[in-house]
PDB file of the backbone (N, CA, C, O) and the ligand in Angstrom, with CONECT records:
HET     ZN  A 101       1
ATOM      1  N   UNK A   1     -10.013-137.146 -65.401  1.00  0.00           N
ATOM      2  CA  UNK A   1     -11.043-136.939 -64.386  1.00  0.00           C
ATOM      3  C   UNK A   1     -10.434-136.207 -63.193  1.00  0.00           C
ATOM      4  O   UNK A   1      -9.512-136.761 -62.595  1.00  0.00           O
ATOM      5  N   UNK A   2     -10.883-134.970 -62.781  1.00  0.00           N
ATOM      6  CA  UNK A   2     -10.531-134.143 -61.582  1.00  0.00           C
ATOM      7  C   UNK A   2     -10.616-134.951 -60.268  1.00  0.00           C
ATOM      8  O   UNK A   2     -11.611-135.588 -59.922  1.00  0.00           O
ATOM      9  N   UNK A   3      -9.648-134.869 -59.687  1.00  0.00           N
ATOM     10  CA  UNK A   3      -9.406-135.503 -58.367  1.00  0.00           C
ATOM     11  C   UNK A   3     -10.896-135.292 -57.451  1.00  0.00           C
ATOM     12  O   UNK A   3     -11.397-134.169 -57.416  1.00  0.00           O
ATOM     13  N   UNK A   4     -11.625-136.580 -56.643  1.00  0.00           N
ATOM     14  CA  UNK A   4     -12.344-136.209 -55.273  1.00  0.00           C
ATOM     15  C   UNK A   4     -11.717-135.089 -54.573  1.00  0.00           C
ATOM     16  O   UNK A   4     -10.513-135.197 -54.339  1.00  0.00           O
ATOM     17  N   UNK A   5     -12.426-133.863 -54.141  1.00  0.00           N
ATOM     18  CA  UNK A   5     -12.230-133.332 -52.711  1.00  0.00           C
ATOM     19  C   UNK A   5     -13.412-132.959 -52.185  1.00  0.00           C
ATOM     20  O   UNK A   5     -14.447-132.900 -52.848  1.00  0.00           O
ATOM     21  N   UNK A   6     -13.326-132.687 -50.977  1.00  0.00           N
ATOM     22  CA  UNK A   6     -14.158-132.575 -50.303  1.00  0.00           C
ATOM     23  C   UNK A   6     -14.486-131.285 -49.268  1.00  0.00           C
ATOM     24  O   UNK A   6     -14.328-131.710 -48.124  1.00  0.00           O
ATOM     25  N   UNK A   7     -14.808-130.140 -49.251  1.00  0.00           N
ATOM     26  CA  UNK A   7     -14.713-129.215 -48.710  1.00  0.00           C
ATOM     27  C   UNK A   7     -15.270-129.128 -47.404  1.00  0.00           C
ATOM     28  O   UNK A   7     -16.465-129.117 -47.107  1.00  0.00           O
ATOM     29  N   UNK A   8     -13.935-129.047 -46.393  1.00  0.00           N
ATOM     30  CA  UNK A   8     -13.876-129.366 -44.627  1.00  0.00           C
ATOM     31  C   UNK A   8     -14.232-127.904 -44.049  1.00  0.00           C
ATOM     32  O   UNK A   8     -14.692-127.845 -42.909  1.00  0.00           O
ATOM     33  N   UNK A   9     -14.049-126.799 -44.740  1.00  0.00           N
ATOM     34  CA  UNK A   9     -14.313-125.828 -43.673  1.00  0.00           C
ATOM     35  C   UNK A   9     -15.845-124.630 -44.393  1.00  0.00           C
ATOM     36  O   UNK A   9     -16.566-125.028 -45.309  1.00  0.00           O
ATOM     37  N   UNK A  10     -16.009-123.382 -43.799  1.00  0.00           N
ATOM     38  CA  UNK A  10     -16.804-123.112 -44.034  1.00  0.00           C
ATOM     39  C   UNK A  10     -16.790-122.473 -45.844  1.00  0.00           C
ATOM     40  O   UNK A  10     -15.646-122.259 -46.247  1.00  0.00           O
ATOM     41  N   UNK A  11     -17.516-122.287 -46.503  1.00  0.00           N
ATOM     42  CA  UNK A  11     -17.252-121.423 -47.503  1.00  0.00           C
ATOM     43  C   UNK A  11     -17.429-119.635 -47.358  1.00  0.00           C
ATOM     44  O   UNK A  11     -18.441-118.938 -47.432  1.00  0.00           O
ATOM     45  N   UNK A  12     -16.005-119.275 -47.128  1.00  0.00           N
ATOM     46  CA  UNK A  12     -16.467-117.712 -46.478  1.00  0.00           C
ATOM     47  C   UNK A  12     -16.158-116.607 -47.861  1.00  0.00           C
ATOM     48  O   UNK A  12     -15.257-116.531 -48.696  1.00  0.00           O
ATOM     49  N   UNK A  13     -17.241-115.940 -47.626  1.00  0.00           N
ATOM     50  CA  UNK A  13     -17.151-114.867 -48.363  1.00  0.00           C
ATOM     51  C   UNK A  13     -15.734-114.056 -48.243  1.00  0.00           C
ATOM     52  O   UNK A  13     -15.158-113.843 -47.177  1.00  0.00           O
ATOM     53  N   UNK A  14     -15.305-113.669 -49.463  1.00  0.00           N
ATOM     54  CA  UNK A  14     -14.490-112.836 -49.554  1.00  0.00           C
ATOM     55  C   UNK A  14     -14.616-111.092 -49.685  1.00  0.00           C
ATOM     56  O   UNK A  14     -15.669-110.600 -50.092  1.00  0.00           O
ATOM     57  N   UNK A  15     -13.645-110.377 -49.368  1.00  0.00           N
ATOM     58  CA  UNK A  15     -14.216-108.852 -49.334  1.00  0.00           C
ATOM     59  C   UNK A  15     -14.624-108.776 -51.010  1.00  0.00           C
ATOM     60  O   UNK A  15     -15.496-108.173 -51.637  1.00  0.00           O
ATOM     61  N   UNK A  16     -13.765-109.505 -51.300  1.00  0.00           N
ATOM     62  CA  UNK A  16     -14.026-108.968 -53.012  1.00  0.00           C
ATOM     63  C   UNK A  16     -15.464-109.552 -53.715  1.00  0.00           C
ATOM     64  O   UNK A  16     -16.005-109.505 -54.820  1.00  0.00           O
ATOM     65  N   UNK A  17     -15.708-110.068 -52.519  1.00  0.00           N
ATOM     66  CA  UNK A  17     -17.473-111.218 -53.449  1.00  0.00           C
ATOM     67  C   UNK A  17     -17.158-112.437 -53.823  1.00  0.00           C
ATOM     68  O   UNK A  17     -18.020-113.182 -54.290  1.00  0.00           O
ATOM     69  N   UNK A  18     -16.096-112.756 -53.699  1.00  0.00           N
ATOM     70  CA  UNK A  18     -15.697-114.391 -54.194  1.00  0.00           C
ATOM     71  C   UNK A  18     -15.673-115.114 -52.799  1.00  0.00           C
ATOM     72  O   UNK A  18     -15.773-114.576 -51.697  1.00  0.00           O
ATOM     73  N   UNK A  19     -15.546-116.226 -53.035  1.00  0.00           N
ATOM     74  CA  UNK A  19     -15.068-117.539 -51.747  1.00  0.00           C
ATOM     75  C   UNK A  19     -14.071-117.858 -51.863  1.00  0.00           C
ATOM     76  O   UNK A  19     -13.270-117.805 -52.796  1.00  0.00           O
ATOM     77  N   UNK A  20     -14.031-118.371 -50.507  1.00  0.00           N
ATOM     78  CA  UNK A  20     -13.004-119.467 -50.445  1.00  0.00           C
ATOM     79  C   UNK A  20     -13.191-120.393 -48.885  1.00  0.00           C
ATOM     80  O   UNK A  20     -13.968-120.394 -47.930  1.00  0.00           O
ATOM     81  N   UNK A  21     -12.047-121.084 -49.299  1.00  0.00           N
ATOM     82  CA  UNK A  21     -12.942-122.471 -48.419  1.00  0.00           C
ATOM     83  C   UNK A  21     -11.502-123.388 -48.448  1.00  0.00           C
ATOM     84  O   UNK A  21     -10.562-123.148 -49.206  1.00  0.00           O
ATOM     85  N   UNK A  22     -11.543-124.405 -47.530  1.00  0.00           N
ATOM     86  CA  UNK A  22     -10.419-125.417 -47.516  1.00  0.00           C
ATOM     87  C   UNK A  22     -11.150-126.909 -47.896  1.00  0.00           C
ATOM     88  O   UNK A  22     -12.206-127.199 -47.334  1.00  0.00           O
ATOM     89  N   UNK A  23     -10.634-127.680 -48.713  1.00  0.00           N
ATOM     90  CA  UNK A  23     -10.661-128.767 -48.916  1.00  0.00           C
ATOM     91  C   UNK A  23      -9.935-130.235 -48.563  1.00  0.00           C
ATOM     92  O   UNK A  23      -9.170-130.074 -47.612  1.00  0.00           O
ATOM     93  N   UNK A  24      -9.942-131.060 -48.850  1.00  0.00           N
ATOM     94  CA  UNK A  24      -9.922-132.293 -48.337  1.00  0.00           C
ATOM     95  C   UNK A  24      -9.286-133.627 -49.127  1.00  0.00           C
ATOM     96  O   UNK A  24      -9.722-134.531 -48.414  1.00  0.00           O
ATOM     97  N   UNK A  25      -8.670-134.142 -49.967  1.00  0.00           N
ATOM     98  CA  UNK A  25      -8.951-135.443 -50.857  1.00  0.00           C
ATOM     99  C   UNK A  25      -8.914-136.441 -50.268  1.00  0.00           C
ATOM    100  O   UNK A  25      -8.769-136.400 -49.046  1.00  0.00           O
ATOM    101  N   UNK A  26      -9.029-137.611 -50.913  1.00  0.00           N
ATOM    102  CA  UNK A  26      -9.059-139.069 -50.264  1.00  0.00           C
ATOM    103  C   UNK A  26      -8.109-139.679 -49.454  1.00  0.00           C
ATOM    104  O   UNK A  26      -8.345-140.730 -48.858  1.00  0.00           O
ATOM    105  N   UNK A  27      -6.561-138.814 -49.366  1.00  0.00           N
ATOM    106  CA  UNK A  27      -5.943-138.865 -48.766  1.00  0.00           C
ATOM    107  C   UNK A  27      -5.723-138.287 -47.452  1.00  0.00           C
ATOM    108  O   UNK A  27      -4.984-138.638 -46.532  1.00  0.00           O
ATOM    109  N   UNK A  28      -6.371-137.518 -47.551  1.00  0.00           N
ATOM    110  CA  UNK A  28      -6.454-136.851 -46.579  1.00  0.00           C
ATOM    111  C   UNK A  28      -5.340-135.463 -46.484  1.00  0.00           C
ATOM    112  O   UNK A  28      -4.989-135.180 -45.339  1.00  0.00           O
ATOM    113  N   UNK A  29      -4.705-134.486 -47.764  1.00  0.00           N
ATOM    114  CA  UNK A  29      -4.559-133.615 -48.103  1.00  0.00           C
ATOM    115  C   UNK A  29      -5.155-132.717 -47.912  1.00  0.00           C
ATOM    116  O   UNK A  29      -6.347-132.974 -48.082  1.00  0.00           O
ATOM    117  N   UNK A  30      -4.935-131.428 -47.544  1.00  0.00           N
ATOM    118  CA  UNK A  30      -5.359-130.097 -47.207  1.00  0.00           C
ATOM    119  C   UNK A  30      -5.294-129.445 -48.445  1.00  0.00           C
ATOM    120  O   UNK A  30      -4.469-129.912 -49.231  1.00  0.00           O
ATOM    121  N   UNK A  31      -5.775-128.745 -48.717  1.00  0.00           N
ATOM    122  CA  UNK A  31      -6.236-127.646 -50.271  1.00  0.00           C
ATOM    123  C   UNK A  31      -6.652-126.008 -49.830  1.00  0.00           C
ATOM    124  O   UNK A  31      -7.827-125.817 -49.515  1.00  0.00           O
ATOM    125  N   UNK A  32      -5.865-125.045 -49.814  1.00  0.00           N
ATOM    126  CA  UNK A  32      -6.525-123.750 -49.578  1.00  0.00           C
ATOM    127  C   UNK A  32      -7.040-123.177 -50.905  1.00  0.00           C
ATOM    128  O   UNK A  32      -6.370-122.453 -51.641  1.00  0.00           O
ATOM    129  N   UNK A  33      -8.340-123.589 -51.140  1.00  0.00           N
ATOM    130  CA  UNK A  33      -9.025-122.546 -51.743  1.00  0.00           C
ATOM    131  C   UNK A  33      -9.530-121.142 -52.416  1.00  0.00           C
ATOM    132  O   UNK A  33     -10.572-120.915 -51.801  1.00  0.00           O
ATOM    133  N   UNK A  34      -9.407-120.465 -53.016  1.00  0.00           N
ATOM    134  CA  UNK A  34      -9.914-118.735 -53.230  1.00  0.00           C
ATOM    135  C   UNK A  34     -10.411-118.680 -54.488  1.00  0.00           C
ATOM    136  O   UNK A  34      -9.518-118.389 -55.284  1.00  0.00           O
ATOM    137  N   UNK A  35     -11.470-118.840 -54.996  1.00  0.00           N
ATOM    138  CA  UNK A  35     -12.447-118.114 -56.390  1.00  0.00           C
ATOM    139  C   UNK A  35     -11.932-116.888 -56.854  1.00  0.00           C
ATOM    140  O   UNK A  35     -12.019-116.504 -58.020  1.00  0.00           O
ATOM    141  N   UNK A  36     -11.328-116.200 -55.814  1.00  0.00           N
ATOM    142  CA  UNK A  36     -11.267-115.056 -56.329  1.00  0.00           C
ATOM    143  C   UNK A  36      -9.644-114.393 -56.731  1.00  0.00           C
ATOM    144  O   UNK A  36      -9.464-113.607 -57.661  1.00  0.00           O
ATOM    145  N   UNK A  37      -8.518-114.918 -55.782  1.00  0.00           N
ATOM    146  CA  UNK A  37      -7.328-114.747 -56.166  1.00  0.00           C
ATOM    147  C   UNK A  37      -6.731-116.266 -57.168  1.00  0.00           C
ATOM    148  O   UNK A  37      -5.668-116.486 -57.749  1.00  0.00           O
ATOM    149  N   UNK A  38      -7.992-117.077 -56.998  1.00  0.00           N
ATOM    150  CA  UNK A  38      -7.232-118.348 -57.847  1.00  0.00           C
ATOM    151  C   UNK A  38      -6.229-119.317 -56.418  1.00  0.00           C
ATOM    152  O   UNK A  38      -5.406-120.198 -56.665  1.00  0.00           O
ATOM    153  N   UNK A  39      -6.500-118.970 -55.402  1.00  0.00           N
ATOM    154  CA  UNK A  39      -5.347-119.722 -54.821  1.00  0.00           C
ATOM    155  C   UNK A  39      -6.136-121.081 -54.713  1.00  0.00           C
ATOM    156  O   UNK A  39      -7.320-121.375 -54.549  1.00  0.00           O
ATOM    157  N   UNK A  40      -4.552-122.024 -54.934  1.00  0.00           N
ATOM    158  CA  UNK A  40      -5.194-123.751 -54.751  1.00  0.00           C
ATOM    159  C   UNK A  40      -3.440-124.206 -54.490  1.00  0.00           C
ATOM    160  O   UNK A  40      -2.599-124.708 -55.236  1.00  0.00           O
ATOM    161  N   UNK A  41      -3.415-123.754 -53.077  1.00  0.00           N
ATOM    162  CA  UNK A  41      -2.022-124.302 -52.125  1.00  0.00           C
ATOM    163  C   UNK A  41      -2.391-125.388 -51.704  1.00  0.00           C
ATOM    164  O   UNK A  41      -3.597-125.633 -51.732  1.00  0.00           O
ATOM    165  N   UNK A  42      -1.537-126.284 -51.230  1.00  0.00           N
ATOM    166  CA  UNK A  42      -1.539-127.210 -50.287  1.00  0.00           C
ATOM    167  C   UNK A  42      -1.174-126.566 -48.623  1.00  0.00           C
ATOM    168  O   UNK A  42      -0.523-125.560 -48.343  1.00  0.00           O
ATOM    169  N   UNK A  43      -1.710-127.342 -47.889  1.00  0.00           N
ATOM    170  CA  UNK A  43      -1.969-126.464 -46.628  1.00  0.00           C
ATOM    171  C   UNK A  43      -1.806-128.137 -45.848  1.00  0.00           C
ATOM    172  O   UNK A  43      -2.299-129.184 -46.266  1.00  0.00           O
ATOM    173  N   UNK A  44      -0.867-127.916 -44.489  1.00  0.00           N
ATOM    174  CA  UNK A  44       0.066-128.748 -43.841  1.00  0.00           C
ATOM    175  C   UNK A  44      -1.091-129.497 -42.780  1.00  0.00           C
ATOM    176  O   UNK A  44      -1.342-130.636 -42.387  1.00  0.00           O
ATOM    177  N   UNK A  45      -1.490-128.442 -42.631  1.00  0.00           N
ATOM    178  CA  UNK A  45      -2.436-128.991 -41.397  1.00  0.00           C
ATOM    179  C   UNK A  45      -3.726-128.207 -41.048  1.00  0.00           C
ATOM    180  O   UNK A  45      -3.607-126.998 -40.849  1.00  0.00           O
ATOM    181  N   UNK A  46      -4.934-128.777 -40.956  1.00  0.00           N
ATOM    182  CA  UNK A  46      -6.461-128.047 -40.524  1.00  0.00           C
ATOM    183  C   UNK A  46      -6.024-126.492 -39.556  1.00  0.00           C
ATOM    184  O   UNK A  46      -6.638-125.466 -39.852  1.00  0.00           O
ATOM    185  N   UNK A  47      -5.284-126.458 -38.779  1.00  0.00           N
ATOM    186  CA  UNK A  47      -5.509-125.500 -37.692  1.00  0.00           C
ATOM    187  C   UNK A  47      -4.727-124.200 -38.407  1.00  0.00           C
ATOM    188  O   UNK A  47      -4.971-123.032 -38.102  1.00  0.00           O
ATOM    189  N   UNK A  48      -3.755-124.606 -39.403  1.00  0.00           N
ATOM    190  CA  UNK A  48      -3.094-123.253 -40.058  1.00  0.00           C
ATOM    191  C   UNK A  48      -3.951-122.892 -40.992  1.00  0.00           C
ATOM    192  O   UNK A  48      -4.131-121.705 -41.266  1.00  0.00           O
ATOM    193  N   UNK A  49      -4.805-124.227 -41.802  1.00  0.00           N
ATOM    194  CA  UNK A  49      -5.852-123.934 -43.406  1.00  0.00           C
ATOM    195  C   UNK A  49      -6.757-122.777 -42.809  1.00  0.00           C
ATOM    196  O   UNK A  49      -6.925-121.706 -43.392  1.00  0.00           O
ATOM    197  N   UNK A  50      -7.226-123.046 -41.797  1.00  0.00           N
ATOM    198  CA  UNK A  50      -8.419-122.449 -41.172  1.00  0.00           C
ATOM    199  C   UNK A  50      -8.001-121.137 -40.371  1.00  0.00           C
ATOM    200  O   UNK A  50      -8.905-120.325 -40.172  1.00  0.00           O
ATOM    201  N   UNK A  51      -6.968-120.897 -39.982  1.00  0.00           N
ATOM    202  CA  UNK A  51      -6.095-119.755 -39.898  1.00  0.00           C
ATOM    203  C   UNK A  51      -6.233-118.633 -41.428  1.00  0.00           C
ATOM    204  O   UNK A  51      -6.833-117.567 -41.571  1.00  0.00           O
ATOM    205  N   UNK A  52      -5.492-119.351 -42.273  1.00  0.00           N
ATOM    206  CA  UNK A  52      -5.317-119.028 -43.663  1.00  0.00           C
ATOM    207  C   UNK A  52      -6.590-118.185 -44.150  1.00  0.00           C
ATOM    208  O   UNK A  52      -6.722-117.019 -44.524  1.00  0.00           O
ATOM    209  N   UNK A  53      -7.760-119.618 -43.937  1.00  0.00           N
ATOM    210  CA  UNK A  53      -8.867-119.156 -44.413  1.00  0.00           C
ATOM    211  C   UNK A  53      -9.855-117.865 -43.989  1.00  0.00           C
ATOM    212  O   UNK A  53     -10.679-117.126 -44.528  1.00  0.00           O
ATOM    213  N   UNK A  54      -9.254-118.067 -42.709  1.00  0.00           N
ATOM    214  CA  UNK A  54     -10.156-116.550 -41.917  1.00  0.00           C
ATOM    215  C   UNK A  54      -9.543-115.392 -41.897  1.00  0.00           C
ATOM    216  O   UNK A  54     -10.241-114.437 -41.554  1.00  0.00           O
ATOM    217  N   UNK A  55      -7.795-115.068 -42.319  1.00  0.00           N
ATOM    218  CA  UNK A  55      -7.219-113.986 -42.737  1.00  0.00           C
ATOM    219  C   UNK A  55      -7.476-113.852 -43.776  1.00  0.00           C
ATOM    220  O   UNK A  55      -7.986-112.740 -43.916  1.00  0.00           O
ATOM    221  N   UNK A  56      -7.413-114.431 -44.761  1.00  0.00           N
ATOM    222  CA  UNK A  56      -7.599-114.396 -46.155  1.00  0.00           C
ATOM    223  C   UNK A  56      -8.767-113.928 -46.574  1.00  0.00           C
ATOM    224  O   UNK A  56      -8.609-112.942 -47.295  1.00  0.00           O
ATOM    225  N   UNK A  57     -10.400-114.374 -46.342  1.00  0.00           N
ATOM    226  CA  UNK A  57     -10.966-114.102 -46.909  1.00  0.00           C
ATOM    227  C   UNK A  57     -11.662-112.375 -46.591  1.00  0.00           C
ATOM    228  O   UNK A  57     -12.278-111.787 -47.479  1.00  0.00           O
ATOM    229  N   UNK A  58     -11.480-111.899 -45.524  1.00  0.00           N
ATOM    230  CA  UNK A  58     -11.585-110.750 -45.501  1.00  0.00           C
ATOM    231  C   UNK A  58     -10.189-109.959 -45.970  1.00  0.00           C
ATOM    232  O   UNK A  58     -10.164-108.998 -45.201  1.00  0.00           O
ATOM    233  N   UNK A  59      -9.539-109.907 -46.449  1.00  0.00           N
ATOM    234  CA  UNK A  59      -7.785-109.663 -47.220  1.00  0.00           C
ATOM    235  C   UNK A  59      -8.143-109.354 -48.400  1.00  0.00           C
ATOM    236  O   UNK A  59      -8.075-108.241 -48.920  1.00  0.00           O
ATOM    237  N   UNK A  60      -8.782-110.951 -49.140  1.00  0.00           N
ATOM    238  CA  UNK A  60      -9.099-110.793 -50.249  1.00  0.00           C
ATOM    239  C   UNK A  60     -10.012-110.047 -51.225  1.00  0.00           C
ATOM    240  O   UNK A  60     -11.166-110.408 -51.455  1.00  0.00           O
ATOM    241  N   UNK A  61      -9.514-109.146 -51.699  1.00  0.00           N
ATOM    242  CA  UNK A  61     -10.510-108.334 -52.879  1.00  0.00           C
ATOM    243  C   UNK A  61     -10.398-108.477 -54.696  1.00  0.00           C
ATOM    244  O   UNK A  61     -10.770-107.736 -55.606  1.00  0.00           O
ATOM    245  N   UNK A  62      -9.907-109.412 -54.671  1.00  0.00           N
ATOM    246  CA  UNK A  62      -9.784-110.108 -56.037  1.00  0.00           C
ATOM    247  C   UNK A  62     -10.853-110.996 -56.521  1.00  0.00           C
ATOM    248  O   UNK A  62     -10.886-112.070 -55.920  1.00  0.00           O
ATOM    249  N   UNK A  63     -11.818-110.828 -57.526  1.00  0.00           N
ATOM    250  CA  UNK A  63     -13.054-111.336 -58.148  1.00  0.00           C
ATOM    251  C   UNK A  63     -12.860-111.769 -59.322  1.00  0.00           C
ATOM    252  O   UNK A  63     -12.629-110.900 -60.163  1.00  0.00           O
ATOM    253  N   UNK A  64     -12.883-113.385 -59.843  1.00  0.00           N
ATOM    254  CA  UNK A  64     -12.782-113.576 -61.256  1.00  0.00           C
ATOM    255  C   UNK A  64     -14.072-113.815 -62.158  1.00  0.00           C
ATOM    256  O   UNK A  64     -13.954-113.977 -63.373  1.00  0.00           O
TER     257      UNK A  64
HETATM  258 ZN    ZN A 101      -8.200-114.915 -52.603  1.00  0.00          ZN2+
END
């Protein structure tokens, strides 16, 4: 059974047409997100994920 998470930030479009988004688990773990490059990092803390997430998804042009 796939772990609970919970997705904490916005789901932003990517240049390429995919998302991405930061997540959450019961622990309270950070998850960086991308549909479209496949990324699923662990991410240290909310203020860098959300950093991450707003360079990244305009960066990203990878669509799966
Ligand atoms: Zn990506």
């Amino acid at each position: 059974m796939e772990e609970y998470r919970e997705i904490v930030s916005d789901v932003l479009t990517t240049a390429g047409g995919a998302q991405a988004w930061i997540e959450m688990n019961l622990s309270g773990y950070l998850t960086k997100r991308c549909s479209g490059c496949g990324a699923d990092e662990d991410a240290e803390a909310l203020p860098s994920a959300m950093q991450w997430l707003s360079e990244h998804a305009p960066a990203c042009a990878e669509r799966q």
